[in-house]
ZAMARGU-4260 file (C-alpha; in steps of 0.2 Angstrom, whole numbers, plus 5000, padded with zeros to 4 digits):
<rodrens>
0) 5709/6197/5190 | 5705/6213/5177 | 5690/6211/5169 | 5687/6205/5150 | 5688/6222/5142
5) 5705/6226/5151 | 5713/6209/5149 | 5707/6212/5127 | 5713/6228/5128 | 5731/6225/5136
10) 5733/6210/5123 | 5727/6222/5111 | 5742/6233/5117 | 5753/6218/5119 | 5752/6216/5099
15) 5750/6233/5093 | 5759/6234/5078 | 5771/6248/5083 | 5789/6252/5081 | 5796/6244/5093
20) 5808/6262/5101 | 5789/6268/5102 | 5790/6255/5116 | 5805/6262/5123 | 5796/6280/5125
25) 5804/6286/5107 | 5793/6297/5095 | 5787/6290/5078 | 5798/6300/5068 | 5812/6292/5053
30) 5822/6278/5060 | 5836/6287/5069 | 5851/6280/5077 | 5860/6293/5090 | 5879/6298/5086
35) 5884/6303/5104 | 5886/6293/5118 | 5868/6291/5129 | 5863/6278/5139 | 5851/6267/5134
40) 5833/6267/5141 | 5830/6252/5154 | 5812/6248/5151 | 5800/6251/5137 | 5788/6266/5141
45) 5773/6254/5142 | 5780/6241/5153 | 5785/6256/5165 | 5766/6263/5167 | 5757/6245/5169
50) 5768/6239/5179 | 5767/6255/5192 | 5749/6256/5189 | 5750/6274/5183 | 5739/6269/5167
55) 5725/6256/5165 | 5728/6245/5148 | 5713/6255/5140 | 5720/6271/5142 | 5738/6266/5138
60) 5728/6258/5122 | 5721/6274/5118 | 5736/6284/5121 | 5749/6272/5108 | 5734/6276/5096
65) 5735/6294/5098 | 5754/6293/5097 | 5754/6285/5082 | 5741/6294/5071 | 5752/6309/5078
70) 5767/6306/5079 | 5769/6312/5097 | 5779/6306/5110 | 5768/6290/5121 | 5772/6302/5137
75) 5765/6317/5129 | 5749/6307/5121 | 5744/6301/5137 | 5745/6319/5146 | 5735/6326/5130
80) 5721/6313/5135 | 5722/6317/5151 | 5728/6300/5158 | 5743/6308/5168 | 5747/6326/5173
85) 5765/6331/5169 | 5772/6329/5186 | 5768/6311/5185 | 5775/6311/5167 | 5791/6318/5172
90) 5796/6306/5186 | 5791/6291/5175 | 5802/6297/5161 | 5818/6301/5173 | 5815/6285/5179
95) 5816/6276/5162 | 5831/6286/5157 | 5839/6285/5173 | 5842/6304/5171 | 5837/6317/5185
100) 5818/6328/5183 | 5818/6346/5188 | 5807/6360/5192 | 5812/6374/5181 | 5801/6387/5192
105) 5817/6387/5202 | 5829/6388/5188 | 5837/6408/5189 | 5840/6416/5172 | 5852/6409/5161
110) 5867/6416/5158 | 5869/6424/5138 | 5880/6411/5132 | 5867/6398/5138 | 5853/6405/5126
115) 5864/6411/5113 | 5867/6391/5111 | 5852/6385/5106 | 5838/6398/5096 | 5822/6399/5103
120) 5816/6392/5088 | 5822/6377/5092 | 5818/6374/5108 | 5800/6379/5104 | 5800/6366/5090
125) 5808/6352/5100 | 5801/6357/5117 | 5816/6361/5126 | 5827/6373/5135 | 5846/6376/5140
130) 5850/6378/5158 | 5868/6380/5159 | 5885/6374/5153 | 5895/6363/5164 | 5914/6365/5160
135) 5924/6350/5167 | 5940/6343/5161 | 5932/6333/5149 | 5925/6347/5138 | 5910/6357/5140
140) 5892/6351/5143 | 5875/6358/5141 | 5863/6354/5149 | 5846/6354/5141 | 5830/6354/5153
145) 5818/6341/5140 | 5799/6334/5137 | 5806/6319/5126 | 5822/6314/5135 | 5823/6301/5118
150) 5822/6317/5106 | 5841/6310/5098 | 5838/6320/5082 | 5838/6336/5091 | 5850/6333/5104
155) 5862/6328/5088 | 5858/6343/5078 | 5863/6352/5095 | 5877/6344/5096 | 5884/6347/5080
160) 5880/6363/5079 | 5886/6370/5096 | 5901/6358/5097 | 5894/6354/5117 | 5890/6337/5124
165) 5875/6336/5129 | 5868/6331/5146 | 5849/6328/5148 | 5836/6332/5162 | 5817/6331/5161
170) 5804/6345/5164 | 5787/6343/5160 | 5780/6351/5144 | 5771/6367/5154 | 5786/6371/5163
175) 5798/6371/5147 | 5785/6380/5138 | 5785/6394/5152 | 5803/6393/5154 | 5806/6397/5135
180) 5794/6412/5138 | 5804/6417/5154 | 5823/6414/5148 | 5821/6420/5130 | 5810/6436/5133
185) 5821/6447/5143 | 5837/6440/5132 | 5830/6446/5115 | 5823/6463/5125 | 5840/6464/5132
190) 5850/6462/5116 | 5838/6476/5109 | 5839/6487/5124 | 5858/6487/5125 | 5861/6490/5107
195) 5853/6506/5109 | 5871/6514/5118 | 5873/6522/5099 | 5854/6530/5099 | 5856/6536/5115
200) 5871/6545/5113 | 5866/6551/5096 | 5848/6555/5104 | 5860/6567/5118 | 5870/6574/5107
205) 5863/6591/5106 | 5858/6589/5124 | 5866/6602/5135 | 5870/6594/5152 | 5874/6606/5168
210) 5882/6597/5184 | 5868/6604/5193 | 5850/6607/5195 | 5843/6623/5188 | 5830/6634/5189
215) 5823/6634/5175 | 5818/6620/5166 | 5810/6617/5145 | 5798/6607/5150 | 5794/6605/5133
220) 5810/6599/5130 | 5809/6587/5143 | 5795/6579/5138 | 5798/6578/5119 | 5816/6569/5125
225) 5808/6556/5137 | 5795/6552/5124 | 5809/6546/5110 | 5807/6528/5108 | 5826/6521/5113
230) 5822/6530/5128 | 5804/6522/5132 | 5814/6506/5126 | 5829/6508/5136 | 5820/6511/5154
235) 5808/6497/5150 | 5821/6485/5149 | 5827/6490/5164 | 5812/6488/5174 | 5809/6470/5167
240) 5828/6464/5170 | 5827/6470/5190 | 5810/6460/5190 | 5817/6445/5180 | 5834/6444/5194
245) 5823/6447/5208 | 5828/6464/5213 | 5820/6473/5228 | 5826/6490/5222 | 5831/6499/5207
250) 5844/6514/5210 | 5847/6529/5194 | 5859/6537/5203 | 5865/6557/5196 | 5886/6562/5198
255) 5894/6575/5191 | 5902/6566/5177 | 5892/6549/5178 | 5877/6541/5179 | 5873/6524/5185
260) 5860/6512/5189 | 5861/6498/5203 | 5851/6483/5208 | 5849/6479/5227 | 5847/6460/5227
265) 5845/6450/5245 | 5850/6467/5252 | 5867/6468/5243 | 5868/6483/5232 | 5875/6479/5213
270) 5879/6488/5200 | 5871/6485/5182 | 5872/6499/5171 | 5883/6519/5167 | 5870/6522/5152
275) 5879/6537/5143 | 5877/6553/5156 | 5868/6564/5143 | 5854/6555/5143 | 5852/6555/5162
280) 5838/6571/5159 | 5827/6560/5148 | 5827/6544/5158 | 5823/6552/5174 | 5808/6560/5165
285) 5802/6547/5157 | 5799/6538/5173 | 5791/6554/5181 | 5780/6553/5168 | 5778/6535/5171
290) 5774/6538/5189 | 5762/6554/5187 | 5776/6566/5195 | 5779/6583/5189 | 5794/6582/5178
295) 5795/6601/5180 | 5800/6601/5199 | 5817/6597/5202 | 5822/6604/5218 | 5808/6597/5228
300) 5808/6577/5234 | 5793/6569/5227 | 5786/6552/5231 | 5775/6541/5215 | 5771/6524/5209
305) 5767/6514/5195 | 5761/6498/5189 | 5771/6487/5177 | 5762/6473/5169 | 5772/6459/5159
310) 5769/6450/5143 | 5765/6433/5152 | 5751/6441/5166 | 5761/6446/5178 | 5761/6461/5187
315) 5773/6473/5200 | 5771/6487/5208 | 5784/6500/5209 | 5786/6514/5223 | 5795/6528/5217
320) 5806/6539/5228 | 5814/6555/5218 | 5825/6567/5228 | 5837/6579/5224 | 5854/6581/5226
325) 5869/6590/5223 | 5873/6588/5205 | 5855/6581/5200 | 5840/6571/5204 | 5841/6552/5212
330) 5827/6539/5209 | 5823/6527/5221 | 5810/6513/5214 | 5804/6500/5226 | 5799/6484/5217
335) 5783/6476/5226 | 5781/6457/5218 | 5765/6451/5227 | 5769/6434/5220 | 5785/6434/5232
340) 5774/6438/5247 | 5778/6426/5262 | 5761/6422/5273 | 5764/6408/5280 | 5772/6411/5297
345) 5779/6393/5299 | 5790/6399/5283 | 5797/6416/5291 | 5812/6406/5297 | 5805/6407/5314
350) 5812/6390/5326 | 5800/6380/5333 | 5799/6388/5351 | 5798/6405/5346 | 5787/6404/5334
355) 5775/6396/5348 | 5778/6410/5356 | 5772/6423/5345 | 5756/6414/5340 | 5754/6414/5357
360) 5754/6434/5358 | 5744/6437/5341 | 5730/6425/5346 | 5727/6437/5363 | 5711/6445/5364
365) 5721/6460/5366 | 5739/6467/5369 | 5752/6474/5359 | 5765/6465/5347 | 5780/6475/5343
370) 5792/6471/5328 | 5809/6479/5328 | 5822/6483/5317 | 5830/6493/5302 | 5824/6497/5285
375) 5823/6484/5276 | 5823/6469/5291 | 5807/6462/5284 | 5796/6469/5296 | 5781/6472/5286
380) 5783/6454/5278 | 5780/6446/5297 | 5765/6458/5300 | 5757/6452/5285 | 5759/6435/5289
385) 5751/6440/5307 | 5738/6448/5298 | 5735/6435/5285 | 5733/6421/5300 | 5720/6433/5309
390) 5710/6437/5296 | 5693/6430/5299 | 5675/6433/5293 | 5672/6437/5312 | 5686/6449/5313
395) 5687/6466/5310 | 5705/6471/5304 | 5709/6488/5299 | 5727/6495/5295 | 5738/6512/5291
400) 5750/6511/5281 | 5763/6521/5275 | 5762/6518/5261 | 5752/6500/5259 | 5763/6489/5250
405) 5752/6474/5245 | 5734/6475/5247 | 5727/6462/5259 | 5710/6455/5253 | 5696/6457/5268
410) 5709/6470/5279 | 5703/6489/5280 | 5718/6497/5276 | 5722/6516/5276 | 5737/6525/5265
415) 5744/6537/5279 | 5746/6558/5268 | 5754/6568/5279 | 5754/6582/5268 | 5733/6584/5272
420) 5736/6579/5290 | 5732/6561/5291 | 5746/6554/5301 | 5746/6538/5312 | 5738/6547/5326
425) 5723/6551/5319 | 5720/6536/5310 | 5724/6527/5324 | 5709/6539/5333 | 5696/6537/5318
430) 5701/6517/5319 | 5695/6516/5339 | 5677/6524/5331 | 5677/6507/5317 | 5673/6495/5330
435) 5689/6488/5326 | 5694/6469/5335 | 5713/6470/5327 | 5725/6487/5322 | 5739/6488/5314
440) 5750/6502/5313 | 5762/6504/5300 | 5775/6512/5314 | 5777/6523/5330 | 5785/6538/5327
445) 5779/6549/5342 | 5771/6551/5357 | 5756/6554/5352 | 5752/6537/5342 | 5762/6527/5355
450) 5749/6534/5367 | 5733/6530/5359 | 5741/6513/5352 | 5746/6508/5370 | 5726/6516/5377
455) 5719/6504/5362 | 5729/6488/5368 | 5723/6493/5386 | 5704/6492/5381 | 5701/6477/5373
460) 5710/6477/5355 | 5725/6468/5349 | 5739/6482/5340 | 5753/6477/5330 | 5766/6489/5325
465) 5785/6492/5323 | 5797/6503/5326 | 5816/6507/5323 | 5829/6500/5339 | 5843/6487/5337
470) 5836/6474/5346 | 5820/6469/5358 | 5826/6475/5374 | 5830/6493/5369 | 5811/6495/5363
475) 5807/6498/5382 | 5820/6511/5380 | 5815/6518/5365 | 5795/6520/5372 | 5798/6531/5389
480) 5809/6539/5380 | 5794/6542/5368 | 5785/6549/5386 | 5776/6534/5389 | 5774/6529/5406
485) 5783/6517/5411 | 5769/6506/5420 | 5760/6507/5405 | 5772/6497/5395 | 5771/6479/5404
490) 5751/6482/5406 | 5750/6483/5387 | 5763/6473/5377 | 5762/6455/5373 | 5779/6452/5365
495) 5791/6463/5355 | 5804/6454/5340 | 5820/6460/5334 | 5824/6454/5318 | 5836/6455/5301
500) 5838/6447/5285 | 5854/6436/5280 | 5859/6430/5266 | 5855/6412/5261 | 5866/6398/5253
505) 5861/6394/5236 | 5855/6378/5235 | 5861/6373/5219 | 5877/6376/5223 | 5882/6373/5239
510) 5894/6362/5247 | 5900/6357/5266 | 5914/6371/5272 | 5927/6371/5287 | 5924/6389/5295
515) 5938/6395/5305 | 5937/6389/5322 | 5943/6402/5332 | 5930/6415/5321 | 5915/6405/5326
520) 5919/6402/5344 | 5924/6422/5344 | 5906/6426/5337 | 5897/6413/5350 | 5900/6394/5346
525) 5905/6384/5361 | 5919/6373/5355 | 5907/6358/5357 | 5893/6365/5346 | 5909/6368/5333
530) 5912/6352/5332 | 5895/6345/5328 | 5891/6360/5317 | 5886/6355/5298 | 5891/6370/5290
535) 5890/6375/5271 | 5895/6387/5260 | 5889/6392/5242 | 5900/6391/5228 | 5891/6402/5214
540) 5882/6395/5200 | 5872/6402/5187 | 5857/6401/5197 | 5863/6413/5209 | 5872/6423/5198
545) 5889/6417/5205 | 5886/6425/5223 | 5883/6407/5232 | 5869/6416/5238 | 5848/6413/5235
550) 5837/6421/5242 | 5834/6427/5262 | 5831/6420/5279 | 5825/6431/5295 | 5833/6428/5311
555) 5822/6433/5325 | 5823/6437/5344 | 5807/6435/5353 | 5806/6443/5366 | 5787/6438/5377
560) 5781/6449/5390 | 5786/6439/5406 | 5781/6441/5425 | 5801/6443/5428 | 5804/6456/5414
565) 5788/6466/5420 | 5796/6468/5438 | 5809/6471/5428 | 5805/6487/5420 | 5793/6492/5435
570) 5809/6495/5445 | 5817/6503/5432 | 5831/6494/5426 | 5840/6498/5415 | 5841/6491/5396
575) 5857/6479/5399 | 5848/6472/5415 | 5830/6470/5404 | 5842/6460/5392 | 5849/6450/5405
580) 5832/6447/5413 | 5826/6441/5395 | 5839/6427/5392 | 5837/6421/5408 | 5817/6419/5403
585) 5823/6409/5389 | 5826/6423/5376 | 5838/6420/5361 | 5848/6434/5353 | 5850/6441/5337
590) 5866/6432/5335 | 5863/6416/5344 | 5847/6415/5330 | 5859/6418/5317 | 5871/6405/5324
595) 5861/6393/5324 | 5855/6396/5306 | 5875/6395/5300 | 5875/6375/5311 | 5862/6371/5301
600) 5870/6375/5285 | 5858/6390/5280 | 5868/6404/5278 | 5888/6408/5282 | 5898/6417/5296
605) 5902/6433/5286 | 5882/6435/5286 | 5880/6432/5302 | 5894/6446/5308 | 5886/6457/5295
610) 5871/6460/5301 | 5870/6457/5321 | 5882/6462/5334 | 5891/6454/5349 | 5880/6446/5365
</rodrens>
């Protein structure tokens, strides 16, 4: 039994002398009765939160009275007051309503049409925000990502004024809020950016353009050109919209009678932009200037980077790559979005077993751990995550990079300068004088630092590093060709992984798919596993930009250091019989990795063919 003071205060609430849709988790605003079709709510707001406990009847009390001297919505008041958090909120009011809640942090870019249906105005007034349009045989819905789910004033103005039915979804007030920011920002800065095509030809017309590079350059010229504001504008936009579609690298590309500029997103190379040619002078300055590179020197490569921050707080770095070619200079810009850093090994797509396995090999006292693969693979992302689970206040961790791609808080790392002699060997030698427990070495690239990697393993400290081969096995290979010993090579290495990136199905959108039997049995199903397989395909949506594909998973093979394989390589065998010797051990392949990502509905055959080779 409550005590006096609740059981007052919940007949206090029982006879509060408000409308009664207030009840029913509508806002106090004029008696409103909705034109189109919605279903009506199940239970009164109140009745909902005492009877789930989520709310005493004292806060509920003081949260109606807040709504009504207000005129907010009872969710909203009782989020104010601190009485639920918006999470909580959220899945109480989708349960009223009986309409789905979402997270709209995973919600992708929406596409132009979308926004150009409802103003930012009016989401901001209303607390809403357009996700997508649904096109059925029915007529077109849109579908509006809401904090008052019983808002039918606005959902009838957008209605009328859009000519859509509208199909509801609930977000919590900071995620729409955000969202707005997010979707809206990039639009209007894109609908400025590309109106520019008329000032940038005009700003070129008394350019003169030569198909090739030249000698002598106005530099002068060049800089007054790449200071002119559609310019500073137009790269700008570009930068933001690579980051805002998650894009790992943005190509400006130089032809004779073109010029282009193409994303690379989850590995796959699109093409965005052909900004008019004339202007392609300006543009590579201005993000020369941008980076600190001499925008006098056009025959030479030269390597920069740059910080960009956005409007909301957040920040990515760029590395800048700009080398010339025939008719011109290309730029290169990595995008490095510390907020999509992966350190959590459980999440690196690693199964159960091998994952074991390597934990195994970095928690040694000493050793080497090897990751293989091509650029690109993800190798640096599963050092990181190796570094990030060794790094303790009793450990000394120092790294060289080349060149350090995210800073790592309580990790010594070293940017590798050729260009003043400070390659990996040396570092690796000034390392060995740190009193260092773990090194990590951005890659082997000769001898002489596969040498004193391998002598540093052999005396008490744990390396990690990576090179370039196709696949585990062929690191042994790839080392005595190198001029290591081969002796040395099963004395010092724990464990060597291949690995590669695939493609993974969007979750939005994707749906069960029938593979073609014959296909997946050629590339490594047995018929049995065929049968039982739960394969998926996407189907594209606007959340992955109609590729049916979200994101990427690594597929590994973990290759441990066994006493079978260390006779193995003792005796010389060759790199087919060290692979044969692996599997046996318990070793999975490349593909068979892959394979069993595609049973489990992850990712799709064509990936899996892409990106690994026959077993």
């Amino acid at each position: 039994m409550g005590s006096s003071k609740e059981i007052e205060s919940f007949d206090l609430y029982r006879s509060f002398n408000l409308r009664s849709h207030l009840m029913a988790a509508e806002p106090l605003r004029p008696t409103h009765r909705p034109s189109g079709n919605y279903p009506a709510v199940t239970k009164p707001l109140g009745d909902v939160l005492l009877r789930t406990k989520a709310v005493s009847p004292v806060q509920l009390t003081s949260a109606m009275a807040l709504a009504e001297k207000t005129g907010r919505h009872l969710g909203v008041a009782l989020a104010e007051l601190g009485f639920l958090n918006g999470k909580e909120l959220r899945e109480l009011l989708a349960e009223q309503y009986k309409i789905p809640s979402i997270d709209l942090s995973s919600v992708a870019q929406p596409e132009e049409e979308v926004l150009k249906a409802v103003s930012r105005e009016m989401c901001e007034r209303n607390l809403l925000v357009p996700i997508s349009l649904l096109r059925t045989p029915q007529g077109t819905k849109l579908i509006l990502a809401m904090v008052d789910p019983g808002n039918f004033s606005a959902i009838d103005d957008l209605r009328f004024s859009t000519g859509y039915s509208i199909e509801r979804v609930v977000a919590t007030s900071e995620d729409v809020a955000q969202s707005i920011k997010r979707f809206y920002q990039p639009f209007e800065e894109a609908e400025r950016g590309f109106e520019l095509a008329d000032e940038l030809e005009g700003l070129a017309d008394g350019a003169e353009i030569s198909s090739h590079a030249v000698d002598v350059v106005d530099v002068a010229a060049l800089e007054k050109s790449s200071e002119d504001a559609p310019i500073i504008r137009y790269v700008n936009l570009i930068l933001v919209d690579a980051f805002r579609r998650g894009a790992s690298d943005i190509h400006f590309e130089t032809y004779e009678n073109e010029f282009r500029v193409r994303y690379r997103i989850d590995g796959i190379l699109y093409e965005v932009q052909r900004p008019p040619v004339k202007i392609r002078n300006a543009v590579i300055s201005r993000i020369k200037i941008m980076s600190s590179l001499d925008i006098s020197e056009r025959r030479l490569p030269q390597d920069g980077q740059m910080k960009m921050r956005l409007s909301d707080g957040t920040e990515c770095d760029f590395r800048v790559s700009v080398t010339p070619f025939l008719f011109g200079e290309k730029i290169v810009m990595r995008l490095l979005d510390k907020s999509n850093l992966q350190t959590d090994m459980t999440k690196l797509g690693l199964d159960p077993d091998d994952l074991a396995k390597v934990l195994d090999a970095i928690e040694q006292p000493h050793g080497m751990v090897l990751v293989t693969g091509p650029t690109g693979s993800g190798k640096t992302t599963t050092l990181y995550s190796a570094l990030h689970r060794l790094n303790k206040p009793n450990v000394n961790i120092s790294t060289a990079e080349d060149p350090v791609e995210f800073k790592l808080r309580g990790i010594n790392q070293l940017h590798v300068r050729e260009d003043i002699g400070l390659n990996f060997a040396s570092a690796l030698r000034s390392f060995l004088r740190q009193d260092p427990d773990i090194i990590m070495v951005g890659e082997i690239r000769d001898y002489e630092t596969a040498e004193i990697a391998i002598k540093a393993a052999l005396t008490g400290h744990l390396v990690l590093s990576t090179l370039h081969t196709n696949d585990a096995p062929s690191t042994i290979g790839r080392l005595m060709n190198m001029g290591v010993e081969h002796f040395l090579i099963p004395a010092s290495v724990n464990l060597i992984a291949a690995q590669r990136l695939v493609r993974r199905n969007c979750l939005e959108c994707q749906q069960p798919f029938m593979f073609d039997r014959k296909a997946c049995i050629d590339a490594g199903l047995s018929r049995d596993e065929y049968a039982v397989c739960e394969f998926k395909k996407g189907n594209g949506c606007t959340l992955c930009g109609g590729t049916g594909f979200k994101g990427r998973i690594a597929i590994y093979e973990i290759m441990p250091m066994t006493d079978a394989l260390r006779e193995a390589i003792l005796q010389g065998s060759s790199v087919t019989e060290l692979k044969r010797v692996a599997i046996a051990d318990g070793m999975q392949t490349l593909r068979r990795s892959g394979l069993i990502k595609l049973a489990n509905g992850l990712t799709t055959l064509e990936e899996i063919l892409r990106v690994t080779r026959p077993d």
